[in-house]
N, C-alpha and C positions, 0 to 999 in steps of 0.2 A: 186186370190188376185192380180195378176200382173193384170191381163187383167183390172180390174177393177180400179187399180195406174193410168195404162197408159189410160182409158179413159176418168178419172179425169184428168187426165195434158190435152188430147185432149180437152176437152171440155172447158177447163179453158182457155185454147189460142183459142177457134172458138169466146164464149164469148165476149175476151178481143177486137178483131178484130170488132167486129158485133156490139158489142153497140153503138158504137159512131156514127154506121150509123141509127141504127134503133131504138135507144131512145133518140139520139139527146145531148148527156149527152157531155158537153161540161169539162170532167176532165182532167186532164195529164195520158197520154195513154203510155208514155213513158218506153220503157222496162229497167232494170235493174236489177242490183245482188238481191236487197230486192227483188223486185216484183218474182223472179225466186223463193226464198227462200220462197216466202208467196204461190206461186201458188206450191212448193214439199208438205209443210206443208197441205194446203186446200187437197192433194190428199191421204196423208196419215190421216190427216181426215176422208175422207169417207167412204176408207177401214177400220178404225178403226169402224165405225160405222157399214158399214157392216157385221164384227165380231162378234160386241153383237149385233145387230140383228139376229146372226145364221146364214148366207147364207152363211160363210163357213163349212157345218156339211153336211155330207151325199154329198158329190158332184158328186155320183157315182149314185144316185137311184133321181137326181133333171130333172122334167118335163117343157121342155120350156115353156110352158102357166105358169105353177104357179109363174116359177121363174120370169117371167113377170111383174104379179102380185104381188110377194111380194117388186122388186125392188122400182114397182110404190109407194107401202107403206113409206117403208124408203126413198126412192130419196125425197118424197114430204116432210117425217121429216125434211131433211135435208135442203131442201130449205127454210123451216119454220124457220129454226134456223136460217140460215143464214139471213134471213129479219128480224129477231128480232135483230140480231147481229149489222144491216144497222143502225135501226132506236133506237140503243143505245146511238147516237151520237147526242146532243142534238142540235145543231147545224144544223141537217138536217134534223130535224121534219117535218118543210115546205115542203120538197121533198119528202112526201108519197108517193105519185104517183108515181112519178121516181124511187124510191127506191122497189114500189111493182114490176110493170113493170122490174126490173134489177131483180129480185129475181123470176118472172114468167121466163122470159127469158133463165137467168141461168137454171131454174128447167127443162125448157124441153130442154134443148142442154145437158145438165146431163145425163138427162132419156132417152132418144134417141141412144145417143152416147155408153152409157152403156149398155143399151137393145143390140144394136150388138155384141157387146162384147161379154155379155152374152150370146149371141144366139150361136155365134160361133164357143163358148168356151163349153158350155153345149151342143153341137153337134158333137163337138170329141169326148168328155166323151163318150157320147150313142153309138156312130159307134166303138168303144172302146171292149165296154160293151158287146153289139151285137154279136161283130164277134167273140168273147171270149180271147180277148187279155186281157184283165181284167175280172177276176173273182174272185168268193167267195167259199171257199169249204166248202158244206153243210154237216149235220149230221142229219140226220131223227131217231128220237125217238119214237119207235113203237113197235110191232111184227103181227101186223096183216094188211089185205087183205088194212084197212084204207091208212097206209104207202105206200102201192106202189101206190094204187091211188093217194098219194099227189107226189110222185118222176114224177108221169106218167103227173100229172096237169101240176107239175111245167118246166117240158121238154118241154111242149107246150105253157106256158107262160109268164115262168122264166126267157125267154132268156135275156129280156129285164134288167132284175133286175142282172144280173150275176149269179147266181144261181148254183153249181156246185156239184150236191148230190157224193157224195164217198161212200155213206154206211146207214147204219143203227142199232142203239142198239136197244135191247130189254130186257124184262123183265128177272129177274134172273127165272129160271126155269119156263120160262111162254113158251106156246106154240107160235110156229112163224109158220106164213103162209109160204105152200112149195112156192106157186108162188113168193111172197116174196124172199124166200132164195134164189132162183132163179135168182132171177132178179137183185138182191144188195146184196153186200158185208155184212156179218154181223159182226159188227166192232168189240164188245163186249156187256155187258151190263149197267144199268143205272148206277150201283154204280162206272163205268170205265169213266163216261163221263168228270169228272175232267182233268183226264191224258190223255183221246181223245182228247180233245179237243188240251191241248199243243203239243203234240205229232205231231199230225196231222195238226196243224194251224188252227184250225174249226176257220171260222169266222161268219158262220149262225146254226143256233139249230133252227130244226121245229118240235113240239112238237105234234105226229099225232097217239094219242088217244083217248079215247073215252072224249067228253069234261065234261060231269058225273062221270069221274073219280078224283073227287076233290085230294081225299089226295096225291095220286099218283104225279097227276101236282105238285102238293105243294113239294110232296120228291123232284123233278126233278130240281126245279125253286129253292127250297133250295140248292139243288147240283151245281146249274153253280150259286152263289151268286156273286161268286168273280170271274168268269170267263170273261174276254171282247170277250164278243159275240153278237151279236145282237141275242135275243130269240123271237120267234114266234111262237102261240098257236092253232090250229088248231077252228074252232068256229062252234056253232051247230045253226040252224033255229031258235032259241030264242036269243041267243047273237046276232045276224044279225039284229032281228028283234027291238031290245034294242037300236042299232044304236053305238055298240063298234068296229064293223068292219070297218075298217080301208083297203083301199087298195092301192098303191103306183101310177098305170096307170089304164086306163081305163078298159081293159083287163087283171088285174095281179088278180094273184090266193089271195082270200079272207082270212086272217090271222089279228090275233091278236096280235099284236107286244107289248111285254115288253119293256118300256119306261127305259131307263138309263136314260137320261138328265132330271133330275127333274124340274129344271129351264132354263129359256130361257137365254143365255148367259149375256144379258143386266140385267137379273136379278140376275142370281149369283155376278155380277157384282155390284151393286147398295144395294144387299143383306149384302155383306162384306163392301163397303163401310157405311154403316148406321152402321154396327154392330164396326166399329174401330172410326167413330166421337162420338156415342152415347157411347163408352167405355171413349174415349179420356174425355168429358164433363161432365162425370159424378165422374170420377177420377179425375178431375177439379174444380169442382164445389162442389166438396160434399165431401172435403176434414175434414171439417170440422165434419161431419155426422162420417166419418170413427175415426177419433182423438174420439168421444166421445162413438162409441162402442166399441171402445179398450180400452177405461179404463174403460168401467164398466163389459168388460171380465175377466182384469186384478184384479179387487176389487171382480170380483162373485166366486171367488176360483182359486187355486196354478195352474199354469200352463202358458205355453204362450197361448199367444193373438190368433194367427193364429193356424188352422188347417188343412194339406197337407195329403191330400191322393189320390194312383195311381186311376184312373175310363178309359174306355175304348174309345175311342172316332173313330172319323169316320175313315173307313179303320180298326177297328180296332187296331191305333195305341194306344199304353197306353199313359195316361199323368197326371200329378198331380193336383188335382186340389185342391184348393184354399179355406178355408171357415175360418168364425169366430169362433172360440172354443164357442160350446155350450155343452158340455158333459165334466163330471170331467175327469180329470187326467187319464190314462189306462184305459177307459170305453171300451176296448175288449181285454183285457189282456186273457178272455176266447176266443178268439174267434171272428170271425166277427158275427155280430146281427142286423139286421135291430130293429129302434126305433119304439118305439108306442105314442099316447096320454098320458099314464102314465108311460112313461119308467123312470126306479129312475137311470140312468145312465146321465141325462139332470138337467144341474143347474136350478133354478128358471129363471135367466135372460136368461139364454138360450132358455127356453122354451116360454119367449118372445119375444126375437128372430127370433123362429125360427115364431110365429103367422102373426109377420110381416114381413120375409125375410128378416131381417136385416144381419142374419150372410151368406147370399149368397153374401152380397155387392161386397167382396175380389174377385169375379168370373170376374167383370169386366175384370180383371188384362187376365185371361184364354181367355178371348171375345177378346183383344187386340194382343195378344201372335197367335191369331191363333185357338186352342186347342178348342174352344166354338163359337158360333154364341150368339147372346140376345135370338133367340127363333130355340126350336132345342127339340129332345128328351133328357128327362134327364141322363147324364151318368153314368153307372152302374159300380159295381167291379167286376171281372172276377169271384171272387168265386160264385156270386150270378148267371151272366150269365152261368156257368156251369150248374147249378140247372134249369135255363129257357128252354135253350135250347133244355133242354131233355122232356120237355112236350111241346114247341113252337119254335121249330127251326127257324122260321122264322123270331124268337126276330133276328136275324144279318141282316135281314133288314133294321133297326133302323142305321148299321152301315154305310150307305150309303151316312150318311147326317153330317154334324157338330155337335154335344150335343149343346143343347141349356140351358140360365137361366133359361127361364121357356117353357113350351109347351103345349101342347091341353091337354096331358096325364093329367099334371099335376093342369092345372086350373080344368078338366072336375071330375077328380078324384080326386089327392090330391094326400102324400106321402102315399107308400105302406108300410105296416107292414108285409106284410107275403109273399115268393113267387106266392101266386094264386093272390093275388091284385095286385101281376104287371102283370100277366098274363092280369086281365081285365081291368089295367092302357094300356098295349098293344099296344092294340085294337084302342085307341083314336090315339097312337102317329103312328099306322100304316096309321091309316085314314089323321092326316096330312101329311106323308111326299104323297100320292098319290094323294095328293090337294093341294101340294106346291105352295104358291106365296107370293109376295108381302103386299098382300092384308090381306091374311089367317094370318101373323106374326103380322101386326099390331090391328086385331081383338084379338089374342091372347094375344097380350101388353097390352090393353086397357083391358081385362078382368082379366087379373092376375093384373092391378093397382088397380080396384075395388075389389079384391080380398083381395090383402093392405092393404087398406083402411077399407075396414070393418074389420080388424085383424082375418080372415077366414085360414090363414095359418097356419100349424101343426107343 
């Protein structure tokens, strides 16, 4: 991030110098406190842009050619803006020409000046990396002959990625290779890998079984959920062949990396901003909608308006959320119950309501607060996630992400009445979040308003 300040400020002083002799741009060139203050601004700019484009993430495993290459991506963004920025002044519409020229010019005294930078800068990292001044301490999950040939791979190719094996777990009472034992420390077993991990600082888990061992991975990848590790999965001649492998250099040992960062920074970014204007506007504008489902709460039977209850949200954390009373008075005095189509615990006006999502409106309020995204899996009560988890561990998946008003689970399915329907509700909201974007949320909008709109909701 500095390297990249200071060669925005460099390139912003070669610029100021240079134009006036090579585009001839007859302005006042004169330096001053503004102009010092606009060219810190421009430079914190860029790094900012840098950010949510990601080229701060991973600084440790980044390849000069790519980093090349993504720079040229974003530098040329940038220079984009900036000519849109020029020819906002409607005064100097005539000066296209001059204004593209100033805005090529810039882009490559930019792009240039910061490619060395970068170059520089991502070549101590690797001589770093290399000599093992920087490393990572691995944990290889195995017990067979497979595991030491990935410690053996990775000795010979790892060096570059930092790579730093300490050991390896194995199966509870499962047989472990002697050469194995032999060769690496054996830390403990899978169900330890929680506490290895802190214990020990593990910052990589390479995952080196057989890859036909579905449930297994799944126990394993359930166990480090909440662990910050970078996970890596060992991959057979059909996953290669599928085009999922993934490898970091030219020469780095072939793994399947478990994705943490769902979205690209600019997108988490632009994600939460839509979800607090589209709260803000809607709480805004539709004030009027809210005044008149509250009084036909208040007229459809005794009770208040609003309805608050704890539901689980990302992390894990608990938080209240928010609805329009559509169920009489104490309608779980027994007990929590998931609702049906004919549950007699739902008023009349409720259960029109709930047809057209009216009584989610108040969620906004949770979308604003933080607690919710507009599109997100829907959040659950612990009592029910206690029950999931014992036949789909992998429902804490879901926790990954913000709770959403609506999601794929829910346009593709609908509300669940029994725990096996959220089981196969699931399924949808697993497939969004490992297809997270932009894109994906507002296909989901647009289908849950048709959804609306034909009064499709339960």
């Amino acid at each position: 991030m500095a390297a990249d300040f200071a060669a925005a400020l460099l390139a912003w002083a070669v610029f100021f110098v240079l134009r006036q002799y090579l585009l001839h741009d007859a302005g006042d060139y004169r330096f001053s406190g503004a102009l010092a203050g606009t060219v810190v601004a421009i430079s914190l700019a860029w790094t900012a842009l840098y950010a949510l484009a990601g080229q701060y993430r991973d600084v440790f495993r980044k390849s000069r050619l790519a980093e090349l290459l993504h720079l040229l991506r974003v530098a040329g963004l940038g220079a984009m803006l900036l000519l849109f920025a020029l020819l906002l002044d409607e005064q100097s519409l005539g000066r296209y020409r001059l204004h593209f020229r100033t805005a090529a010019l810039y882009f490559l005294l930019h792009y240039f000046i910061t490619a060395v930078f970068r170059i520089v800068v991502v070549g101590s990292v690797q001589r770093l990396v290399r000599s093992g001044a920087i490393s990572f301490p691995t944990l290889l999950v195995g017990g067979n002959s497979l595991v030491l040939d990935t410690a053996r791979d990775l000795g010979r190719t790892g060096h570059h990625l930092g790579m730093r094996v300490v050991g390896f777990v194995a199966p509870e009472g499962g047989p472990v290779d002697d050469a194995l034992a032999a060769a690496l420390p054996a830390l403990g077993t899978y169900r330890e890998l929680p506490a290895l991990v802190q214990a020990l600082r593990i910052e990589e888990v390479v995952i080196a079984i057989e890859p036909s061992e579905h449930r297994r991975i799944q126990e394993i990848l359930n166990l480090l959920e909440d662990a910050a590790v970078r996970i890596s999965i060992l991959p057979d001649l059909y996953q290669i062949l599928l085009g999922s492998v993934k490898v970091n250099h030219s020469f780095g040992t072939p793994l399947i990396e478990i994705k943490h960062d769902l979205l690209e920074p600019w997108q988490t970014a632009v994600k939460r901003l839509l979800d607090v204007v589209g709260a803000v506007l809607f709480l805004g504008l539709a004030w009027w909608v809210y005044a008149g489902v509250a009084v036909m709460v208040r007229l459809s039977s005794p009770g208040p308006v609003f309805y608050r209850q704890v539901r689980i949200g990302k992390n894990g954390r608990p938080f209240r959320i928010i609805k329009f009373r559509s169920m009489y008075l104490d309608a779980e005095r027994l007990g929590p119950a998931l609702s049906s189509d004919a549950d007699p615990r739902i008023t009349p006006w409720g259960r029109f309501m709930r047809r057209v999502r009216l009584d989610e409106l108040p969620q906004f309020w949770n979308v604003l607060r933080g607690d919710m995204s507009l599109v997100g899996p829907r959040p659950e009560r612990q009592f029910f996630i206690d029950q999931i988890v014992l036949v789909a561990p992998h429902y804490r998946h879901l926790h990954r992400v913000r709770p959403g008003l609506t999601s794929l689970g829910q346009v593709k399915y609908g509300y669940a009445e029994t725990v096996p329907q959220m089981l196969e509700r699931l399924k949808y909201d697993v497939l969004y979040i490992e297809n997270m974007s932009l894109a994906m949320d507002f296909r989901v909008m647009l289908y849950t308003l048709k959804i609306i709109l034909e009064g499709r909701g339960k």
